[in-house]
C-alpha positions, 0 to 999 in steps of 0.5 A, a space after each residue: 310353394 312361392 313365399 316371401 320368407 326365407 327359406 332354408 334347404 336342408 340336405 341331410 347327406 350320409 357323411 354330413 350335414 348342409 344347409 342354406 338359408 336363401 332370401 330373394 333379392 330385388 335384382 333377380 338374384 338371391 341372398 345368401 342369409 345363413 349356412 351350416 356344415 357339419 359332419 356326423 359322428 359316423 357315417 349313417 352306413 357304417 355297421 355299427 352306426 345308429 342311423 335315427 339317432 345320428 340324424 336326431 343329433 344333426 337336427 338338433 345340433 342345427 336347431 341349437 345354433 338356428 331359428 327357423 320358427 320363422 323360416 320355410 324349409 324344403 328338404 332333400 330325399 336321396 336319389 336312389 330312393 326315387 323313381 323318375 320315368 320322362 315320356 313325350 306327351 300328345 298334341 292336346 289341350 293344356 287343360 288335358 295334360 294333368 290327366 294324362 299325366 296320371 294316365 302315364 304314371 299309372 303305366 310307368 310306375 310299377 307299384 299301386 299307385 296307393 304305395 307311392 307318392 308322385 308328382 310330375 313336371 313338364 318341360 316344352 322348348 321354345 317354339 317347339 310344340 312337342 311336350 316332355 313330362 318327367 314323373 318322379 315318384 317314391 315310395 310312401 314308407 320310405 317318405 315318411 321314414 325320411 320326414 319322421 326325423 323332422 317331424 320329431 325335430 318340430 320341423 314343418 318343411 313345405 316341400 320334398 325334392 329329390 337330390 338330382 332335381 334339387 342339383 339341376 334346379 341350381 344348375 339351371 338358375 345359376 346358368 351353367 346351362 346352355 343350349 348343348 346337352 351337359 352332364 351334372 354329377 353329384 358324388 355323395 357318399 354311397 352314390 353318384 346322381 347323374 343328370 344329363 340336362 338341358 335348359 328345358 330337359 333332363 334325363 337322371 340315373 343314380 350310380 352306386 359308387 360314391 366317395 365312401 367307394 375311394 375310401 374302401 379301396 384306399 382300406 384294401 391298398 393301405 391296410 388301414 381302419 375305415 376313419 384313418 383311409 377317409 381322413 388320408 383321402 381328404 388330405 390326399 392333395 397335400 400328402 407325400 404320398 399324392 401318388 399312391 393314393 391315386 394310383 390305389 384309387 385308379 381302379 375305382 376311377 375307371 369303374 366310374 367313368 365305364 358306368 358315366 359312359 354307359 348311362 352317356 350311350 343309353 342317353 345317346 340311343 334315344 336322342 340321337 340329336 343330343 351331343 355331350 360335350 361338358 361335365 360338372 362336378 359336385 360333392 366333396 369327393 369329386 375334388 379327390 385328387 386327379 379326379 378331374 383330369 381323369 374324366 377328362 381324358 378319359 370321357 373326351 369332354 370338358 370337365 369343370 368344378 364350380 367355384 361360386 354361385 354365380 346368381 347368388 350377391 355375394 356375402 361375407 358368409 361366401 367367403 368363410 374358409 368352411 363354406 369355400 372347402 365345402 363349397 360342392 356339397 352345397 349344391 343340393 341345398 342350394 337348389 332347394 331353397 331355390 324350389 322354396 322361393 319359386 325361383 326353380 325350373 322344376 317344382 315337382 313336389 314328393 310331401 304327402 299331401 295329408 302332411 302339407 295340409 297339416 302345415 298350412 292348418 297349423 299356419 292359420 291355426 290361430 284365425 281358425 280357433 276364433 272361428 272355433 269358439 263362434 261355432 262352439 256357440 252356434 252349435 250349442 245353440 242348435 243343440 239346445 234347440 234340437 234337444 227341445 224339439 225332440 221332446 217335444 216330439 217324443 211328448 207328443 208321439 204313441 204308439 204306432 205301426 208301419 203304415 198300412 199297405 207298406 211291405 218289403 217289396 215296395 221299398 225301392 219304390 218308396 225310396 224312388 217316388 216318395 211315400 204316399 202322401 196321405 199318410 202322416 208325416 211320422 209315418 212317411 219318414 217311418 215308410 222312408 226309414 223301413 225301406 232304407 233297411 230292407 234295401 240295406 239288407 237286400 245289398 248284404 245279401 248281394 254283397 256275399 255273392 260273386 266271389 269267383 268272380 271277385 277273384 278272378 277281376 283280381 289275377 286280372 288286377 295282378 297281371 296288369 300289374 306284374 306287365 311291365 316286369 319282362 321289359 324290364 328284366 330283358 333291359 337288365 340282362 341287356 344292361 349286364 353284357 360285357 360290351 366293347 369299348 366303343 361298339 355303344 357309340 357305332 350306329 352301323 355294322 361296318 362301324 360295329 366290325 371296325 371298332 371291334 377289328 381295333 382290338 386284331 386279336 379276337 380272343 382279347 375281345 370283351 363283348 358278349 352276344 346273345 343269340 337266344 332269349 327263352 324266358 317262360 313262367 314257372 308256378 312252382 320254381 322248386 321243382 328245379 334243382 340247380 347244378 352249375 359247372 362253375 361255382 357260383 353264390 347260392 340262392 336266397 331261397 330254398 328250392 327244396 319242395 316240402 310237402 305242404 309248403 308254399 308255392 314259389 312262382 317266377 320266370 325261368 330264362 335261358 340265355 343263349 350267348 357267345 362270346 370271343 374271349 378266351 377267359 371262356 367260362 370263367 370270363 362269363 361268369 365274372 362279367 356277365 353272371 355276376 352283374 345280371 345277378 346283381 342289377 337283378 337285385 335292386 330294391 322296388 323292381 318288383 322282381 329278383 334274380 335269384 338262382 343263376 348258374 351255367 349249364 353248359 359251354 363250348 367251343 362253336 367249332 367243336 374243337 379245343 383253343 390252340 395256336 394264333 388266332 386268325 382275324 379275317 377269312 380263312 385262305 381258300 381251300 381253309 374257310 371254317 364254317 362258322 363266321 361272325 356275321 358282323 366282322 364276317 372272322 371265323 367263330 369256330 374258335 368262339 365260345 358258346 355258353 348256355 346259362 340259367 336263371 330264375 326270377 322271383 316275383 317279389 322285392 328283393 327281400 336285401 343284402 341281409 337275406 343274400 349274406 344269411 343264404 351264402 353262409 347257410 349250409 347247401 343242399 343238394 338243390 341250393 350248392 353251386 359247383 356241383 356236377 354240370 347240368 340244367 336245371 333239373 325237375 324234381 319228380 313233378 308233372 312240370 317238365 324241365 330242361 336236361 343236358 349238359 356235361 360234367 364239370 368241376 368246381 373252379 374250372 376257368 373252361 367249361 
């Protein structure tokens, strides 16, 4: 992608617009050329906003105070459109990597690999022979979605980057890292791109909260419109009323940094040597006020907001009042131009290959029409010629017969060997022509037979690629449990007991452990109804089983858990059901949760919560029998839940479906709330599970 012009990135964000023209400059650093910032009319998520037509209008804005005729352009896709998957490679030949490579995204990338577009970038420390290859993917619909603005804009860009690479690029080469492990986050609108980098590593995650995120909660405290609540968050600094806007947007600052732990502690468990001790910032949202001081405090590390790009000589246009106030919404655009000049730690390129071939047709499209015009001439030339042989031919020929002795039978010898060579040459390229068609008929025939086998190549097909939903699926349940604060960071079971024993009254404690896992696939999950003993959001689907109607396959889990806290139910249901059944609904898992509900719960000891809870062994003579096996504390007094869940097989199908269902009239099979039990079989040869008591709609307890 290295060129020698000017290059412009251009990430087109859902509040605003940003762009940079960089030039390279003879000392190693680079010059700031140009730079636009503008907002949309609307944010492009709001209800009521035309999302191409917005985007068409920023373009054509931009081209209006612009030429870029001459200019490369790179652009940005967002990050949670993206698919990155990082694995170590064997010890092998440089010469091998690049099939490896596409050995490993073919076992990562849960799509056909025809769905996707994907490059892969590698990552080597110094004097060190292990390889690390990060594999970034995205689907191609949503690709060509993205570039079909630009495409109607005349706008030709050499390259796609995802928004998280395109922040790491610029952090890389503007040498904010360092040989400790950092993390980069970059607060857009919708979402957070979160990067836990090295200079010769990265490991990203896409957050779903953003400043669009500060704003709702600052509509909900003030009871203001959307545009009045964003404009407050933006002068918030300089308001009087500093100080309740921080504290209404409290809640959300400590979602963020539950959610910046979280992703910290997974990066923990699989580098066990990496220590996160740094944080920097990018977006405008991260300059909210108190933002900054709260990570702070609250992450134990240093946090830091850039101020200048340190790489880049500086310019007037550095100094313009609109580039300082949005200086941290730069930083994508920034590491795109960067990847356009080649001066960027990761080159991973996501532009359809048809598309860049296109470009570089169109570059060398005037040397090609001369080259056309020579070989029109040429052509025509041998067309004449052509047409002058064949008449003659056709002047010189009669009637004539398939060769003697040639049959069907002996076609593929024919083809083989050659026709005999005592015939004329006619009646060779005749035998030559009769076989190719017998042999051609023989294929048809041949074509229309194995189609059970066919068929059963293609379950085999389909079940290669449904492997990776169960990891998976166990990694969501996983990544719903409420847990601790603390117990993520313990790596023994001592340390495990000590900080759960920080918290002395046991029913406060907030974590959930699952003692069973039962997951099973289920041909037809109609033949359940569903019946919870809390209420709980329907499903999208219908579970009614209609005569003639179509199979629903999925898995079936029963989930088998405990937990200390004396919300009980109620508890549960808010902290683990309702975010299993929302991280089970991401796009482009392959798989959603669909049907969740609590069948039954208890207390272990059998008897009802009462009097002062105890917080180590019992006095002799008083043990219970039940102990917590980590902080070896009574358990009787525990909760014991059993819950249930179904998992469709297919896409999430959006927000939409799961809004359309919640207002639909229930049924039977589809109404929460209802009387408790398992999931019960409607009359079917496929058995289910029974049980489980009566409870009553908005009960707190089972």
């Amino acid at each position: 992608m290295a060129t020698t012009q000017a290059v412009w990135g251009i990430d087109v964000g859902r509040c605003s617009f940003k762009a940079i023209k960089l030039r390279s400059s003879s000392d190693g650093k680079v010059e700031l050329v140009d730079y636009e910032h503008f907002d949309h009319a609307k944010i492009l998520t709001q209800p009521d906003a035309d999302r191409p037509a917005l985007i068409a209008a920023a373009l054509e804005k931009f081209l209006s105070r612009h030429d870029i005729t001459k200019d490369a352009v790179v652009i940005s896709v967002p990050g949670q459109h993206t698919l990155a998957r990082f694995t170590k490679l064997p010890p092998v030949a440089p010469k091998r990597i690049p099939d490896i490579v596409r050995y490993e995204a073919d076992q990562q990338i849960p799509f056909d690999m025809d769905e996707v577009i994907w490059d892969y970038q590698t990552f080597q420390r110094e004097g060190l022979p292990d390889i690390e290859v990060g594999i970034f993917a995205m689907k191609r619909e949503l690709i060509r979605e993205h570039l079909l603005h630009f495409e109607q804009a005349s706008i030709e860009p050499i390259g796609v980057q995802s928004g998280p690479l395109a922040d790491y690029n610029a952090a890389h080469f503007d040498g904010l890292l360092t040989s400790d492990t950092m993390i980069l986050i970059d607060i857009g609108a919708e979402n957070t791109d979160l990067v836990v980098a090295t200079p010769d590593s990265l490991w990203t995650r896409t957050i779903p909260m953003g400043g669009n995120t500060f704003t709702e909660a600052l509509v909900k405290s003030f009871k203001l419109s959307f545009a009045k609540s964003e404009a407050l968050k933006r002068t918030a600094a300089e308001s009087k009323y500093a100080r309740q806007v921080f504290q209404a947007m409290r809640p959300i600052f400590a979602d963020l940094v539950q959610e910046l732990q979280r992703s910290i502690g997974f990066y923990a468990s699989t580098h066990r040597e990496a220590k996160v001790e740094r944080l920097v910032g990018f977006g405008n949202a991260f300059q909210l006020p108190g933002l900054q001081k709260y990570l702070q405090q609250n992450l134990g590390m240093a946090v830091e907001q850039p101020e200048t790009f340190k790489n880049c000589a500086p310019s007037p246009l550095m100094e313009q009042d609109n580039f300082k106030q949005n200086f941290l919404s730069f930083a994508v655009a920034y590491g795109l131009a960067l990847q356009g000049l080649d001066v960027a730690k990761v080159n991973s390129n996501l532009l359809p290959t048809e598309i860049a071939k296109q470009v570089v047709w169109q570059k060398k499209r005037p040397a090609f029409a001369a080259a056309a015009a020579c070989l029109v001439l040429a052509g025509g030339s041998v067309w004449f010629r052509y047409m002058s042989d064949k008449s003659a031919l056709a002047a010189s020929s009669v009637n004539w017969s398939p060769p003697p002795g040639f049959t069907e039978a002996s076609a593929a010898s024919i083809i083989e060997k050659g026709p005999d060579q005592s015939w004329s040459d006619r009646a060779r390229a005749n035998a030559v022509l009769l076989s190719g068609n017998a042999l051609n008929k023989e294929l048809a025939k041949l074509s229309g037979q194995g189609g059970k086998e066919r068929a059963e190549t293609e379950k085999m097909v389909a079940l290669e690629k449904q492997k990776t939903i169960m990891p998976k699926f166990v990694s969501i349940i996983h990544e719903a449990l409420p847990i601790q604060e603390g117990v993520a960071q313990a790596k023994t079971q001592a340390e495990i007991a000590a900080v759960q024993k920080a918290i002395p009254t046991r029913s406060q404690r907030r974590n959930v452990a699952i003692e069973i896992l039962d997951i099973r696939f289920e041909p037809d999950l109609r033949l359940f109804k569903w019946e919870s003993q809390i209420e709980v959001k329907p499903p999208i689907n219908s579970y009614e089983n209609k005569a003639g109607s179509k199979e629903l396959p999925g898995l079936l889990a029963k989930i088998t858990c405990t937990t200390p806290n004396e919300g009980g139910s109620k508890f549960i249901r808010d902290e683990f059901m309702y975010r299993l059944r929302d991280l089970g609904r991401q796009p482009d898992l392959g798989f959603y949760v669909d049907n969740i509900m609590l069948a039954n719960g208890s207390q272990i000891g059998g008897g009802s919560r009462g009097g002062a809870r105890t917080t180590g062994r019992a006095p002799v003579g008083t043990e219970k029998t039940n102990l917590d096996p980590v902080t070896e504390e009574p358990m009787d007094d525990d909760w014991k839940f059993e819950i249930w869940t179904s998992v469709i097989l297919a896409d999430f199908p959006g927000e939409e479906a799961a809004a359309k269902a919640e207002t639909a009239p229930k049924g039977k099979a589809e109404q929460g709330g209802a009387a408790g039990g398992k999931p019960a079989p409607a009359p079917a040869p496929t058995p289910a599970p029974t049980g489980g008591g009566k409870g009553k709609k908005g009960k707190d307890k089972p």
